[in-house]
Biopython code that builds the backbone (N, CA, C, O; Angstrom):
import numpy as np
from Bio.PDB.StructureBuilder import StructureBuilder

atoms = [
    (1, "UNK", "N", (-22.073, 19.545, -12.701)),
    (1, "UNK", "CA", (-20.703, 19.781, -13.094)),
    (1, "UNK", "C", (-20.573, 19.449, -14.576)),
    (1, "UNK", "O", (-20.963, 18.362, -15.001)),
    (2, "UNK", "N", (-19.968, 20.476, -15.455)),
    (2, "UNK", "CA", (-19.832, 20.335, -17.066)),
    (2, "UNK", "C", (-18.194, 19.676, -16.916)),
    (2, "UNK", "O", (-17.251, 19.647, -16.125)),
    (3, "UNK", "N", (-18.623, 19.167, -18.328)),
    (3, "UNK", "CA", (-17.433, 18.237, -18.860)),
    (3, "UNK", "C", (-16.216, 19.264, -18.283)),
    (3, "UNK", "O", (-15.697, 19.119, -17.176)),
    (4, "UNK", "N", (-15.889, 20.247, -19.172)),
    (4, "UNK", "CA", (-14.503, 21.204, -18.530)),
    (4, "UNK", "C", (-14.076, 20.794, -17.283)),
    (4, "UNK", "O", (-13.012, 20.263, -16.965)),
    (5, "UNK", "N", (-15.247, 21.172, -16.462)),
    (5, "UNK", "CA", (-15.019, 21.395, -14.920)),
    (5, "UNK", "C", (-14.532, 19.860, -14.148)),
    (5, "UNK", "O", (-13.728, 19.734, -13.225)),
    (6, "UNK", "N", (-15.324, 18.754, -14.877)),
    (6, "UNK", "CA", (-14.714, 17.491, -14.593)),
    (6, "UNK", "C", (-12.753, 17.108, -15.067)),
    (6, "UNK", "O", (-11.854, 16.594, -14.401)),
    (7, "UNK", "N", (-12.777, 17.480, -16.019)),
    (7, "UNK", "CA", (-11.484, 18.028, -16.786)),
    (7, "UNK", "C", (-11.011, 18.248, -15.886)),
    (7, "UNK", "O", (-10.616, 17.241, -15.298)),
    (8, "UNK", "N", (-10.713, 19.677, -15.138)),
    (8, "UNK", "CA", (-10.376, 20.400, -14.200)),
    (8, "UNK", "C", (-9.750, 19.752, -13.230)),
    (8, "UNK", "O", (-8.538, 19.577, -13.105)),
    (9, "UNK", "N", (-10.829, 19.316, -12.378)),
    (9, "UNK", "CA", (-10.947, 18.517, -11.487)),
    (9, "UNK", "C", (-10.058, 17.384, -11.646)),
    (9, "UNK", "O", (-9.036, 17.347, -10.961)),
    (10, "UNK", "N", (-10.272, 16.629, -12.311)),
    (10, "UNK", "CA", (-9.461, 15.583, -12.554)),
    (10, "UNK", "C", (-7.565, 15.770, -12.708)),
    (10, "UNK", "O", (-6.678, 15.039, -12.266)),
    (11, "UNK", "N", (-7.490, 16.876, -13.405)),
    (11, "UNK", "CA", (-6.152, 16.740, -13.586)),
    (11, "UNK", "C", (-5.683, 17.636, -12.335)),
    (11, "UNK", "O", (-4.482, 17.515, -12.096)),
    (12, "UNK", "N", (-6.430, 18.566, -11.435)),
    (12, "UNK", "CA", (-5.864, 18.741, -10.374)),
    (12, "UNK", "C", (-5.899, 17.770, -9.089)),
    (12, "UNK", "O", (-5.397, 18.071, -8.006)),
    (13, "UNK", "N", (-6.480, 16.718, -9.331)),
    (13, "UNK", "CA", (-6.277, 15.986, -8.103)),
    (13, "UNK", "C", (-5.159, 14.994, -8.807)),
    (13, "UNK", "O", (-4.704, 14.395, -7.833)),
    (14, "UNK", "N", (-4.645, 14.624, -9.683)),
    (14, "UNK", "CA", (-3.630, 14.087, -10.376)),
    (14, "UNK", "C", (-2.555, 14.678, -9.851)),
    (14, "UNK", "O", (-1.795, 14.104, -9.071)),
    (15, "UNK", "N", (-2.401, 16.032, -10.297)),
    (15, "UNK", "CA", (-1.355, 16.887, -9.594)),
    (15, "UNK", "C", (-1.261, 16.909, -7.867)),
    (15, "UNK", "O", (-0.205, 16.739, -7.258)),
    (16, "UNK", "N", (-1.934, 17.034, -7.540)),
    (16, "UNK", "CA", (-2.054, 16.838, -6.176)),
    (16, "UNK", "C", (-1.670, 15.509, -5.303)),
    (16, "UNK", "O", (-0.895, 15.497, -4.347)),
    (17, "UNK", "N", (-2.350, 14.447, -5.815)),
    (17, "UNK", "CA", (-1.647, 13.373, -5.761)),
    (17, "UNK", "C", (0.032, 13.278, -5.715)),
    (17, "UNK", "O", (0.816, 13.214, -4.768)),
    (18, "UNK", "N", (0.275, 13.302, -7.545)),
    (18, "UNK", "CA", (2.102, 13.514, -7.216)),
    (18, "UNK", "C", (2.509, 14.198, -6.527)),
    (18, "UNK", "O", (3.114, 13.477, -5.733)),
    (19, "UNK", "N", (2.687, 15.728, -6.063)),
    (19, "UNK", "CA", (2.895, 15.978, -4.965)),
    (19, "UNK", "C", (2.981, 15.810, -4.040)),
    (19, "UNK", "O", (3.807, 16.403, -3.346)),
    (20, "UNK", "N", (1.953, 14.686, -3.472)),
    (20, "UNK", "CA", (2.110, 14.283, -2.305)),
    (20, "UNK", "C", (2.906, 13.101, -2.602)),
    (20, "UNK", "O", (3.112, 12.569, -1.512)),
    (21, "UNK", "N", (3.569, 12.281, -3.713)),
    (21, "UNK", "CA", (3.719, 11.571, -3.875)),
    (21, "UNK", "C", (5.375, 11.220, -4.252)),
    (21, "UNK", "O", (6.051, 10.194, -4.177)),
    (22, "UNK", "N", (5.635, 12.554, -4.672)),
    (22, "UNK", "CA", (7.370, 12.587, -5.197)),
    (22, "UNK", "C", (7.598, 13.856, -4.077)),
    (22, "UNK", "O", (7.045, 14.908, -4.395)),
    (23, "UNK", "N", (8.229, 13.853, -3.016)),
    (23, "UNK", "CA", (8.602, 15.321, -2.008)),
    (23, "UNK", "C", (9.474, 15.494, -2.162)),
    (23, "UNK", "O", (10.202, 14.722, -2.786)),
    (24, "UNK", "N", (9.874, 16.670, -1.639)),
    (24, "UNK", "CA", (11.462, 17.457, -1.284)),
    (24, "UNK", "C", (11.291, 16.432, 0.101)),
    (24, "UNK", "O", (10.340, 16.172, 0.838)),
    (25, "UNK", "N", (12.990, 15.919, 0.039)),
    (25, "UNK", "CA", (13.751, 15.752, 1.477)),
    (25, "UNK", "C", (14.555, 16.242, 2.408)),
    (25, "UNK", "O", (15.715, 15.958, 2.107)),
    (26, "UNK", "N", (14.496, 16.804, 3.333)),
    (26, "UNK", "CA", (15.858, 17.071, 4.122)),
    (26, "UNK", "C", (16.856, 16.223, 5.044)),
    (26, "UNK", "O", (16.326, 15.111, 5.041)),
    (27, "UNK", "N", (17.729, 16.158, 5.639)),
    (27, "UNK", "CA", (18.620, 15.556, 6.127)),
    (27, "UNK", "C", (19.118, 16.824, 7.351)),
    (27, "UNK", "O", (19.786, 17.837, 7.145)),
    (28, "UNK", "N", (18.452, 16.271, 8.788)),
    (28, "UNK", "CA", (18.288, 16.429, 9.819)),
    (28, "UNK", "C", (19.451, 15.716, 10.399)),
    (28, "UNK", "O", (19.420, 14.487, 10.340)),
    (29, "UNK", "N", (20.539, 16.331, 10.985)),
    (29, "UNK", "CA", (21.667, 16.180, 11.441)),
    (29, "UNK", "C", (20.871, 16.298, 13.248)),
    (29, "UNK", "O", (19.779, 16.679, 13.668)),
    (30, "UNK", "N", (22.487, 15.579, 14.069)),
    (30, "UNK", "CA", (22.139, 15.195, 15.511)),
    (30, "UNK", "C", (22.039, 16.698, 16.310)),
    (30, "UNK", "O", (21.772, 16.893, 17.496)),
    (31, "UNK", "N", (22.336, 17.654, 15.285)),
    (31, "UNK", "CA", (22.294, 19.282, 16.110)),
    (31, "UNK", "C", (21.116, 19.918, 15.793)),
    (31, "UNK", "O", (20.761, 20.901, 16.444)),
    (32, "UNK", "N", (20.232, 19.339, 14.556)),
    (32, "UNK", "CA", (19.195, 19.249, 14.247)),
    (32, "UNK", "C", (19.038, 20.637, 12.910)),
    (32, "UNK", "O", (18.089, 21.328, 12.538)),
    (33, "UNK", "N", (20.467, 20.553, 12.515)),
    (33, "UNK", "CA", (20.600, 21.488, 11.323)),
    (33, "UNK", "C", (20.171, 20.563, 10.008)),
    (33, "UNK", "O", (20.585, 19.415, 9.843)),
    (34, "UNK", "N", (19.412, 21.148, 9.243)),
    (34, "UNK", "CA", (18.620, 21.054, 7.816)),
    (34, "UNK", "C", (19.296, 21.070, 7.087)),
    (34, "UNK", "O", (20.147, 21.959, 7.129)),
    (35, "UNK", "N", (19.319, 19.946, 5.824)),
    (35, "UNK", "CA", (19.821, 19.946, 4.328)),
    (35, "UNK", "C", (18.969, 19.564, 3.933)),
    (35, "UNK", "O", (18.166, 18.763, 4.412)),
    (36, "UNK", "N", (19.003, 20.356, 2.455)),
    (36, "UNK", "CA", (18.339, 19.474, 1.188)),
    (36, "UNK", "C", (18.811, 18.326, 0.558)),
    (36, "UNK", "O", (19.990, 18.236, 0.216)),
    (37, "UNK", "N", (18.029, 17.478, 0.381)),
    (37, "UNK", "CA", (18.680, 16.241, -0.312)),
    (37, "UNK", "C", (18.035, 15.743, -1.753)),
    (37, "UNK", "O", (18.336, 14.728, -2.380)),
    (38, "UNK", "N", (17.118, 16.693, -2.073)),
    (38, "UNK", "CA", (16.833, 16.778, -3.497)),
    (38, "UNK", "C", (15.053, 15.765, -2.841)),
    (38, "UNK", "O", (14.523, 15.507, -1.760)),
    (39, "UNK", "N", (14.793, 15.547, -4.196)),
    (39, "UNK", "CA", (13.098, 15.239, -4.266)),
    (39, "UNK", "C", (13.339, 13.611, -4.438)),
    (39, "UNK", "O", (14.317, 13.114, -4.996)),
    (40, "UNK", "N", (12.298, 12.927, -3.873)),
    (40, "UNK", "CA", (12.378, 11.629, -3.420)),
    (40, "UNK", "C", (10.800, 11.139, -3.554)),
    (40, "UNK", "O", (9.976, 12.006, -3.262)),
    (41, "UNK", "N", (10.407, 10.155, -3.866)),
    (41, "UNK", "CA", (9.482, 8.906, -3.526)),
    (41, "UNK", "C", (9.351, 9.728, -1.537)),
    (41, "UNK", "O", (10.116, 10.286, -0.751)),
    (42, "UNK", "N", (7.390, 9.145, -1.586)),
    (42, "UNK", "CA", (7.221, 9.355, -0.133)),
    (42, "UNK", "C", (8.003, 8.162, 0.904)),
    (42, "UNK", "O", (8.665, 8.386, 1.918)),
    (43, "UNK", "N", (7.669, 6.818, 0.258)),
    (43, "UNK", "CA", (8.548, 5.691, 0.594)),
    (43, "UNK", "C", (10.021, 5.849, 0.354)),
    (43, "UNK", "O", (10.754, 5.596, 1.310)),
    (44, "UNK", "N", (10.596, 6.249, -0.835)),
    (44, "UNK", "CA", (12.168, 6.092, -0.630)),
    (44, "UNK", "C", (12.379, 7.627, -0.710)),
    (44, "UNK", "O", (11.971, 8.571, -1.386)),
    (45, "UNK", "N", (13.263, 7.384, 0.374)),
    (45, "UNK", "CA", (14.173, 9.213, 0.648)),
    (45, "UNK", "C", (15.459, 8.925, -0.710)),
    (45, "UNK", "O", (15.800, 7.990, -1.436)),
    (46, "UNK", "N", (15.846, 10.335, -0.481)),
    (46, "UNK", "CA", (17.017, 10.199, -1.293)),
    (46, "UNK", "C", (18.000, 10.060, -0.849)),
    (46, "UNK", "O", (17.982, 10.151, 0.379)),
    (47, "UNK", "N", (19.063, 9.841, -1.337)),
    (47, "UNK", "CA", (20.558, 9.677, -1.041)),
    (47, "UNK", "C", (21.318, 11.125, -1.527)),
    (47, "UNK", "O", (20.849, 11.860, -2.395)),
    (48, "UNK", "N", (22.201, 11.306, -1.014)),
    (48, "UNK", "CA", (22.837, 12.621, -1.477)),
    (48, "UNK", "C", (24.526, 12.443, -0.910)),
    (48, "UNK", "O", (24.858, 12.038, 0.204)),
    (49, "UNK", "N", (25.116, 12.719, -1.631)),
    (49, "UNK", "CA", (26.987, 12.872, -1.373)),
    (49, "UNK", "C", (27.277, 13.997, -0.573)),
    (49, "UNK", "O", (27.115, 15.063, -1.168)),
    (50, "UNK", "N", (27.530, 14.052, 0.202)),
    (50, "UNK", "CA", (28.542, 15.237, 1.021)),
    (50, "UNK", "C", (29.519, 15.331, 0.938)),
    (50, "UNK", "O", (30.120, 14.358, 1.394)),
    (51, "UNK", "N", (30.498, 16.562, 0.298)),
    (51, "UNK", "CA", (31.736, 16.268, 0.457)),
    (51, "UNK", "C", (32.315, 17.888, 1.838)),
    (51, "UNK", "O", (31.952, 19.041, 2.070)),
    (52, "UNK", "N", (33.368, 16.894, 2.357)),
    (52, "UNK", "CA", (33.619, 17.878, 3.609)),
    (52, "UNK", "C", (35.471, 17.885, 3.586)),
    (52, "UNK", "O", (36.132, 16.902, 3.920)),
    (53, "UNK", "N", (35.994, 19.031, 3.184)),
    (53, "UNK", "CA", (37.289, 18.631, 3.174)),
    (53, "UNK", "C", (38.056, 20.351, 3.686)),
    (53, "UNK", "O", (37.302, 21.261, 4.030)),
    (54, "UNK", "N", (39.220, 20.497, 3.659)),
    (54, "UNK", "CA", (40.180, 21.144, 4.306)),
    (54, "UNK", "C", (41.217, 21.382, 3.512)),
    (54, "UNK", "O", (41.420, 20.419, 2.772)),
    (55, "UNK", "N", (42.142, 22.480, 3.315)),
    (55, "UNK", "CA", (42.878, 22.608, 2.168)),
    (55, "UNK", "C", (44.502, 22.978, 3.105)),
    (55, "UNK", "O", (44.614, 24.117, 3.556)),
    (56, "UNK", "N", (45.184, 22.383, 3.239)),
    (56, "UNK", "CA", (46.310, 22.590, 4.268)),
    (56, "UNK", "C", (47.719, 22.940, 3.461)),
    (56, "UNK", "O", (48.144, 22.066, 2.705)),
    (57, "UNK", "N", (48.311, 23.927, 3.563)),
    (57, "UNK", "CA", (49.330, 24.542, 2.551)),
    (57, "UNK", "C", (49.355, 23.620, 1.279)),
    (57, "UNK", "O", (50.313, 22.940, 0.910)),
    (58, "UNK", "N", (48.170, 23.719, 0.701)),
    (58, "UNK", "CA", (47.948, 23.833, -0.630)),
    (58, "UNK", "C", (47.416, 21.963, -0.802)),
    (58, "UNK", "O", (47.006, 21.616, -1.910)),
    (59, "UNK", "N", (47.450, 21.360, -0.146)),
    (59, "UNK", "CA", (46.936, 19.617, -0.250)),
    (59, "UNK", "C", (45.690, 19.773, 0.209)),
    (59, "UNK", "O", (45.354, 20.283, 1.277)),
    (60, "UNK", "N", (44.836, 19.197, -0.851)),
    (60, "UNK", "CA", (43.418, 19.140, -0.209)),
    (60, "UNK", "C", (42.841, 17.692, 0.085)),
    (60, "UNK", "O", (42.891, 16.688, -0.624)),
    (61, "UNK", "N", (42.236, 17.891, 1.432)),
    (61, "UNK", "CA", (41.992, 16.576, 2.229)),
    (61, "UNK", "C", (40.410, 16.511, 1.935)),
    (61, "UNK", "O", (39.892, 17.612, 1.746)),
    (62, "UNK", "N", (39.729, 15.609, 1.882)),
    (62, "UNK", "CA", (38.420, 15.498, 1.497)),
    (62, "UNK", "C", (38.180, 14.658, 2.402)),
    (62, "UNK", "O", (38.999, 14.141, 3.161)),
    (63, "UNK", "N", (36.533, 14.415, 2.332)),
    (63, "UNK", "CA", (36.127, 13.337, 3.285)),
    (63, "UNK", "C", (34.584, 13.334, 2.259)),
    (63, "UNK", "O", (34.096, 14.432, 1.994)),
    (64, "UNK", "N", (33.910, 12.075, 1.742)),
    (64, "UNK", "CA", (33.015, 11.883, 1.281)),
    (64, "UNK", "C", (32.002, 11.321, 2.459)),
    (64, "UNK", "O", (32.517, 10.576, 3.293)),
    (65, "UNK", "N", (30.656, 11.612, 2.580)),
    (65, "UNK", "CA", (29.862, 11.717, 3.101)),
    (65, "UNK", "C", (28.663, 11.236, 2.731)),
    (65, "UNK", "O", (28.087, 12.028, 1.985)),
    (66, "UNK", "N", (27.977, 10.124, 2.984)),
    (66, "UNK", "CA", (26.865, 9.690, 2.170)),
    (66, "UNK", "C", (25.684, 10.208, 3.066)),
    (66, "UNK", "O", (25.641, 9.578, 4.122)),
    (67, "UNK", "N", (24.559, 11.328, 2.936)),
    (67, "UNK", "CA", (23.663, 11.791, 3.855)),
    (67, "UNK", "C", (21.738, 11.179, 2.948)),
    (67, "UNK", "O", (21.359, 11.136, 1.778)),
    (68, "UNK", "N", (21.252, 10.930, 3.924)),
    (68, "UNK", "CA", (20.277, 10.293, 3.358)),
    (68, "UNK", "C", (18.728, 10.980, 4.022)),
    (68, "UNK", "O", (18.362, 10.933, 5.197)),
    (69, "UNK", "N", (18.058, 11.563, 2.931)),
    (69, "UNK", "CA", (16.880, 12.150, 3.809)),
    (69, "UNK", "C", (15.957, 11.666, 4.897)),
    (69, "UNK", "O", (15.491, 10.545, 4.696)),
    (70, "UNK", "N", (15.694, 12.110, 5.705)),
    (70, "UNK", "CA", (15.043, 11.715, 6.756)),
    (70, "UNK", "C", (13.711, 12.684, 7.446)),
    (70, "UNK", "O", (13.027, 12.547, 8.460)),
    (71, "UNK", "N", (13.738, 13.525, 6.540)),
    (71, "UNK", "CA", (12.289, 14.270, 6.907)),
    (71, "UNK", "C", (11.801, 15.085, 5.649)),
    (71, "UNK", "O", (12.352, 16.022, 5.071)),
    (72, "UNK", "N", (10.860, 14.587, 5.451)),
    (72, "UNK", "CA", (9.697, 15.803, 4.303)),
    (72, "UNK", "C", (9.907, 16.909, 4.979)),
    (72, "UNK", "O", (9.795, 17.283, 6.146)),
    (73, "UNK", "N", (10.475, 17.657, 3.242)),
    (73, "UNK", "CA", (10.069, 19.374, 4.291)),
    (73, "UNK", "C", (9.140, 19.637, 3.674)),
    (73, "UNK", "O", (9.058, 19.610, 2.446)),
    (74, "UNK", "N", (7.886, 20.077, 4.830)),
    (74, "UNK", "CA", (6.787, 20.070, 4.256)),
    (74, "UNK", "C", (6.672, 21.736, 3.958)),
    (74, "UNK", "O", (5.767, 22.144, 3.229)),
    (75, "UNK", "N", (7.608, 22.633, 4.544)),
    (75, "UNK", "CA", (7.723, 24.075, 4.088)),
    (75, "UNK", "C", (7.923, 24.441, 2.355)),
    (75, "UNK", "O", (8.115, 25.522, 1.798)),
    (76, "UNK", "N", (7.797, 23.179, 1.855)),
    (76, "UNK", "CA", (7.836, 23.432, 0.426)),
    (76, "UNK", "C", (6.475, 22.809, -0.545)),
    (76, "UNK", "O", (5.978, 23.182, -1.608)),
    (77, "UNK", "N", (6.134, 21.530, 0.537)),
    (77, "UNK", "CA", (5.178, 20.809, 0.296)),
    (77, "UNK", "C", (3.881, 21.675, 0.116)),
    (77, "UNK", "O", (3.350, 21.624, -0.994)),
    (78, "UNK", "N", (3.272, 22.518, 1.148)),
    (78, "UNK", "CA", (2.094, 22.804, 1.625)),
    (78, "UNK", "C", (1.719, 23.911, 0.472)),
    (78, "UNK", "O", (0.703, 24.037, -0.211)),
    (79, "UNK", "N", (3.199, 24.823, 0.534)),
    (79, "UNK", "CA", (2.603, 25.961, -1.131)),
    (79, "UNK", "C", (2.376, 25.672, -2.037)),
    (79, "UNK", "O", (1.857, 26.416, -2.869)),
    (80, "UNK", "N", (2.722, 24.299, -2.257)),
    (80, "UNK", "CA", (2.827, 23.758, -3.693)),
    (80, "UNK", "C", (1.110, 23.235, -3.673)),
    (80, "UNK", "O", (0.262, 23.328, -4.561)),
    (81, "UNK", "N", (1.030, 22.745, -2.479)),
    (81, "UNK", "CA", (-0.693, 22.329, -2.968)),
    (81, "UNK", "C", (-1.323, 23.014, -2.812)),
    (81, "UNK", "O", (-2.332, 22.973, -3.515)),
    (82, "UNK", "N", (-1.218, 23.970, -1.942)),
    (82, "UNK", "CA", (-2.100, 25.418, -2.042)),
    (82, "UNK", "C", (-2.476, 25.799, -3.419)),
    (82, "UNK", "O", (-3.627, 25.752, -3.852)),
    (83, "UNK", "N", (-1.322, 26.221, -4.151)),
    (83, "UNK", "CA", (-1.520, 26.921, -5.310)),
    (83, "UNK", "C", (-2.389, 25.764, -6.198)),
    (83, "UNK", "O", (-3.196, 26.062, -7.079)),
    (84, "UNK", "N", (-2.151, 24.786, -5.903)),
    (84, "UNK", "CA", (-2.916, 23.699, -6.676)),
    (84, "UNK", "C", (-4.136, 23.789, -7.043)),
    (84, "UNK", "O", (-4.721, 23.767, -8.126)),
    (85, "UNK", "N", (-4.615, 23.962, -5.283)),
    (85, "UNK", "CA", (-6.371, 24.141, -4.815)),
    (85, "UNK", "C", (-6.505, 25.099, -4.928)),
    (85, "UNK", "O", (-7.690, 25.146, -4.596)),
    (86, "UNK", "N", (-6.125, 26.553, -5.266)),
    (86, "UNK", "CA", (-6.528, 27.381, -5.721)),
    (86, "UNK", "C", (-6.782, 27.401, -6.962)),
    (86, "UNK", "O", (-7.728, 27.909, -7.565)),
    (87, "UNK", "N", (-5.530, 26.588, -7.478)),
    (87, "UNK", "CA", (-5.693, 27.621, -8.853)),
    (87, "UNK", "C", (-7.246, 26.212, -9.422)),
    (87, "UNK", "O", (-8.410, 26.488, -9.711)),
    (88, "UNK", "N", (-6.688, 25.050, -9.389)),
    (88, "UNK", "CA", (-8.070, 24.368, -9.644)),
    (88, "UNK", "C", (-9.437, 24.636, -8.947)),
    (88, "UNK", "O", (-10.421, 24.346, -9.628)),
    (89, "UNK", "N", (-9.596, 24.996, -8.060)),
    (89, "UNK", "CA", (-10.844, 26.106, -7.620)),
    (89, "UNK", "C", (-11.198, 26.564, -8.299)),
    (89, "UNK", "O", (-12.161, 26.146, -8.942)),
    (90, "UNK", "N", (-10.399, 28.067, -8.601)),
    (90, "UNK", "CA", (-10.554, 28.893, -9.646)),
    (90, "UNK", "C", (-11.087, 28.689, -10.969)),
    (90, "UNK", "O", (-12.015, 29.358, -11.426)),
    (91, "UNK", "N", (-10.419, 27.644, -11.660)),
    (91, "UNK", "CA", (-10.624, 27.399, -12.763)),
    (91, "UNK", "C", (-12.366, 26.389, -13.190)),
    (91, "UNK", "O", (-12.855, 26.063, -14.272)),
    (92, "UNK", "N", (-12.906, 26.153, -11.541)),
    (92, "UNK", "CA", (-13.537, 25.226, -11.688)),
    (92, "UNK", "C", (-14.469, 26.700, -11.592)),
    (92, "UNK", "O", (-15.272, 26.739, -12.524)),
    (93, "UNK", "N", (-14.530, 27.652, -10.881)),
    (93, "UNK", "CA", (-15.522, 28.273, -10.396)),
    (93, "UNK", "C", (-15.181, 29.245, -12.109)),
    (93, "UNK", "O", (-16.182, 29.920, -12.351)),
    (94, "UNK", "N", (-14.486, 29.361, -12.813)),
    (94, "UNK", "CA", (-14.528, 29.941, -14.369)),
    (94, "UNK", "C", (-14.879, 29.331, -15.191)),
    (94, "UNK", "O", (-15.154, 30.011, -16.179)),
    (95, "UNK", "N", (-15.088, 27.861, -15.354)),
    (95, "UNK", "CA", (-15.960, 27.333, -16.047)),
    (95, "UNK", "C", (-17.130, 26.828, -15.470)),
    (95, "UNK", "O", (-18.011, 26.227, -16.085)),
    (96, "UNK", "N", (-17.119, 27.082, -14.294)),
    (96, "UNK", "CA", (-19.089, 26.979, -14.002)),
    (96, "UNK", "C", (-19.513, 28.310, -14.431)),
    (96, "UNK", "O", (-20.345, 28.448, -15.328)),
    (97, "UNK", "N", (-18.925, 29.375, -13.773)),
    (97, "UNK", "CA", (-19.895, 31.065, -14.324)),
    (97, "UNK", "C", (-19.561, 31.135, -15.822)),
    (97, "UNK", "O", (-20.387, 31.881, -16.349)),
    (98, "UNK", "N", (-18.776, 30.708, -16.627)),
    (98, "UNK", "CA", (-19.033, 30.953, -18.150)),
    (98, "UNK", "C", (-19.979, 29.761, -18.300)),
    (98, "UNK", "O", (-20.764, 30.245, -19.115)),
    (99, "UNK", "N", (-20.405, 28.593, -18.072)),
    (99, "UNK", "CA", (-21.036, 27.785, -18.579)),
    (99, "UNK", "C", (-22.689, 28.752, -18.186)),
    (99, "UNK", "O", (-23.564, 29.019, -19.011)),
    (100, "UNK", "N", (-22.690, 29.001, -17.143)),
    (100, "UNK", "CA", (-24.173, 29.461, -16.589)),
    (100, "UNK", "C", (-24.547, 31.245, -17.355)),
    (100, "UNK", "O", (-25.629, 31.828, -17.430)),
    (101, "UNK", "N", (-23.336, 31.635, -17.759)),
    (101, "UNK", "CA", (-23.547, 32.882, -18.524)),
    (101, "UNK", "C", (-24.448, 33.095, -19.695)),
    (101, "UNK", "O", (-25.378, 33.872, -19.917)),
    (102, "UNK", "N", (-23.567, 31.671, -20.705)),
    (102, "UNK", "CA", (-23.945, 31.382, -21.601)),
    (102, "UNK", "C", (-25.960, 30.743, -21.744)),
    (102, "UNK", "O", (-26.640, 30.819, -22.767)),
    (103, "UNK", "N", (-26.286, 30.342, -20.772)),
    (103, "UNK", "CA", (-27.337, 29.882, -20.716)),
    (103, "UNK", "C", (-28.555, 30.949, -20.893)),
    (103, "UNK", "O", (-29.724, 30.564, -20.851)),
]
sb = StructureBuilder()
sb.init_structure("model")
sb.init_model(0)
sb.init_chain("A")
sb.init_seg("    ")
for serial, (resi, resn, name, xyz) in enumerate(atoms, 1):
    if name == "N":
        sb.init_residue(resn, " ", resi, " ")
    sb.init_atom(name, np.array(xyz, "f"), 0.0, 1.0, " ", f" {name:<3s}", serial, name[0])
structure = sb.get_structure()
């Protein structure tokens, strides 16, 4: 393995790492309907505001909502490292055949 390809390597398992390391969260309600709650620590979920309100001849009633993630969606997770391991694949298998070209 040439220097590049160590290069390579290295900063895609970096990337890969954070990824697994900062996620998207959702917020799984008791009917088992999905929200986003923005990107979070694998240890700390996020917090997110809900607001839920009603507008009754013209007075608007609100209700604030504090919803807190409770499941990795991993439907966002898995493409993201895909493209990772590809594309660092790729790049590893383009600087091995230019290194061996050159020879």
């Amino acid at each position: 393995m040439n220097s590049p390809q160590k290069i390579v390597l290295l900063i895609g398992i970096i990337l890969a790492v954070a990824t697994l390391m900062y996620v998207p969260w959702n917020h799984v309600d008791d009917d088992g309907e999905k929200q986003s709650v923005g990107y979070g620590l694998l240890n700390q979920p996020p917090v997110a505001q809900e607001q839920h309100g009603i507008n009754i001849f013209g007075l608007k009633i609100g209700v604030s909502e504090t919803v807190k993630g409770n499941e990795v969606d991993t439907s966002r997770v898995v493409p993201t490292l895909a493209v990772i391991v590809l594309a660092t694949g790729g790049l590893l298998l383009l600087f091995g055949t230019a290194k061996s070209m050159q020879s």
